[in-house]
N, C-alpha and C positions, 0 to 999 in steps of 0.2 A: 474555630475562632474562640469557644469560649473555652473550649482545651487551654487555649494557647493566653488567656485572660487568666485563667487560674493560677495557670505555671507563671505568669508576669507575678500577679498577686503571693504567691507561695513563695515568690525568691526576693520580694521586695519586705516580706516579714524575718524570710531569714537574714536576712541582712542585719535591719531593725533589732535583732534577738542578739545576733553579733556586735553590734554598738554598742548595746546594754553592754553585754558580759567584757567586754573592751573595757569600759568605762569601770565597772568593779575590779577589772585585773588591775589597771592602773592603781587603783586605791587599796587594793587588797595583794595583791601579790598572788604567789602559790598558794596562800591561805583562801583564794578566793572560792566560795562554794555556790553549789547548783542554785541554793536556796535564796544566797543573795544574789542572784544573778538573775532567776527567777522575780524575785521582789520593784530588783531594778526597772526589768520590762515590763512589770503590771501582771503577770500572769503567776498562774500555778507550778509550781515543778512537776506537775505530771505531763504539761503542754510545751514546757521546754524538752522534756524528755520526749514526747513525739515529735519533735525538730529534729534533736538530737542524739536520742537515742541513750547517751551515759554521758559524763566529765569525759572520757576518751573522745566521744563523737565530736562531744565541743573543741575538745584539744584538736582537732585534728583539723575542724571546719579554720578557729583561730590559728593555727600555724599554718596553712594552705595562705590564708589571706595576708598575714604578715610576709610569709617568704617570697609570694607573690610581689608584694611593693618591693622587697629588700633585693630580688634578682634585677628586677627594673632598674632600679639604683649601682646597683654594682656593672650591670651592662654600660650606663651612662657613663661611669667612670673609667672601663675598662678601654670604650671604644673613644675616649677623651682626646683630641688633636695635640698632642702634647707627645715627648719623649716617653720611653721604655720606664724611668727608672719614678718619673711623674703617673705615669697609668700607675702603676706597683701602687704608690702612694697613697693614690686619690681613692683605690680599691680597697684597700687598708682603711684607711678613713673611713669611708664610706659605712663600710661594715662597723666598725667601732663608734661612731655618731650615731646611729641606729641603737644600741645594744643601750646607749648613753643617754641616749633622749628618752630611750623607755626603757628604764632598767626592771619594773615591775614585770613586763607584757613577756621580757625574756628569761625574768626569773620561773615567769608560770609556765613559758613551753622550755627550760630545758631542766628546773629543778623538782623532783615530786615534793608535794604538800602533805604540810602535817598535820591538816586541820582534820577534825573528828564528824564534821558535817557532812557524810558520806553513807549512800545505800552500800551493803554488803558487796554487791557487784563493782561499785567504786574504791572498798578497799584494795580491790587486786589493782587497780587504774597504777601502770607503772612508765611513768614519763620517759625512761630511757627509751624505753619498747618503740612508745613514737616519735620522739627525738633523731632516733639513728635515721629513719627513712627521709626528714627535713635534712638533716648533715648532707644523706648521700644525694637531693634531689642539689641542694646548692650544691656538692663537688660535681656532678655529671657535668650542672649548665656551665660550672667557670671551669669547667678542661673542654666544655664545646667553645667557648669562648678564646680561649687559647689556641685550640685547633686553628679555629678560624683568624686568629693574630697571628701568628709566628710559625714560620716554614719550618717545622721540625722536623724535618727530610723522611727518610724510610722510617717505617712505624711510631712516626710522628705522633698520630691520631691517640695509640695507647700513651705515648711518654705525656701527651696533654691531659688525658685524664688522672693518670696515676699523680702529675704535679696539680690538677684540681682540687683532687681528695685532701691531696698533702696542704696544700695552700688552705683550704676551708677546718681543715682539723688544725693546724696552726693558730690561726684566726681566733677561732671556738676556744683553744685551749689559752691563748694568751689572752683573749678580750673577757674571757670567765675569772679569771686569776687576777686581773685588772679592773676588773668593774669591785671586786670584792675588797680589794685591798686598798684599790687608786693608790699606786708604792709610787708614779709618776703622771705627766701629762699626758693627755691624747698624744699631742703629739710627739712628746719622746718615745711614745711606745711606737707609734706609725712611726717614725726615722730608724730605731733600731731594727723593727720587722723589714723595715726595706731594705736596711744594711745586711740583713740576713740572708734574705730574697736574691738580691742583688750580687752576693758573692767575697762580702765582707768579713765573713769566716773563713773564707778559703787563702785570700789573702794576704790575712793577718798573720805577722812572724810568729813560728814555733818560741813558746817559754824556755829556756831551760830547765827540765827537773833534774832533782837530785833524787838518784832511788834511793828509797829509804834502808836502812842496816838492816 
């Protein structure tokens, strides 16, 4: 019982320590450091460091908890009572209103920081390294997701995942190039992704080129 009290207590502070550093990401970005992060919650950096061990531990505690709500989110949209080409949409959206509403929280898990507030151990902290394993958790779940939507006949199961990866690497790559530049609206970029998705290149007439001399 008092096991079981502790471990309440121990994951009701990590939490707590996760708000904090939430709340600095928001304000700080990739520039956000242990120290301020530390300050936010009242404590020492050496007692966020036994929570978390380094900036890696924290990266990884905060993108577990963010991707956690953002797969929830996209399930919502995916299993939507609506047409083929509306799920696409809504899934698309979905993901991009996320990235939009906190554009800080995603510049810190997917851009490394330049900030110099860092123990030696923290210089090597390399955000790709834990980026790619966030990427591939979200492409597994939306090609299980697909699986489980659309009869894609004999080895259906693999063509779902390999269009998961592809759909979630699309995503990442368009809504990163998009958040940076906003070159258009949410929504024109969700109408063009769906027109993509959807089969709107394959469609569209050949140009004529002229070879060149």
């Amino acid at each position: 019982m008092e096991t079981t009290q502790q471990q309440r207590s121990a994951d009701q502070r990590r939490r707590e320590l996760l708000e904090a550093a939430e709340r600095v990401v928001l304000r700080d970005g990739p520039q956000a450091s242990m120290n301020a992060i530390a300050a936010e919650a009242g404590i020492t950096k050496p007692i966020l460091y036994r929570h978390f061990g380094d900036k890696g531990g924290l990266y990884r505690a905060l993108a577990k908890r963010h991707t956690d709500a953002l797969l929830r989110a996209l399930k919502v949209a995916v299993y939507a009572p609506v047409d083929r080409r509306q799920q696409v949409a809504g899934t698309l959206d979905t993901y991009l209103a996320a990235i939009e509403a906190r554009p800080q929280v995603y510049r810190f898990l997917m851009h490394p920081s330049e900030d110099g507030d860092r123990t030696p151990a923290e210089q090597g902290f390399d955000v790709g390294r834990h980026s790619a394993p966030l990427l591939r958790r979200l492409g597994e779940e939306l090609g299980q997701v697909i699986a489980d939507r659309a009869d894609l006949g004999p080895g259906g199961e693999l063509v779902a995942r390999v269009w998961g990866h592809g759909i979630v690497g699309m995503m990442h790559a368009a809504g990163d190039w998009w958040l940076a530049e906003r070159p258009c609206a949410r929504e024109e970029l969700v109408e063009s992704l769906t027109d993509l998705l959807c089969g709107r290149l394959f469609d569209a007439p050949d140009r004529e080129v002229t070879p060149e001399a």
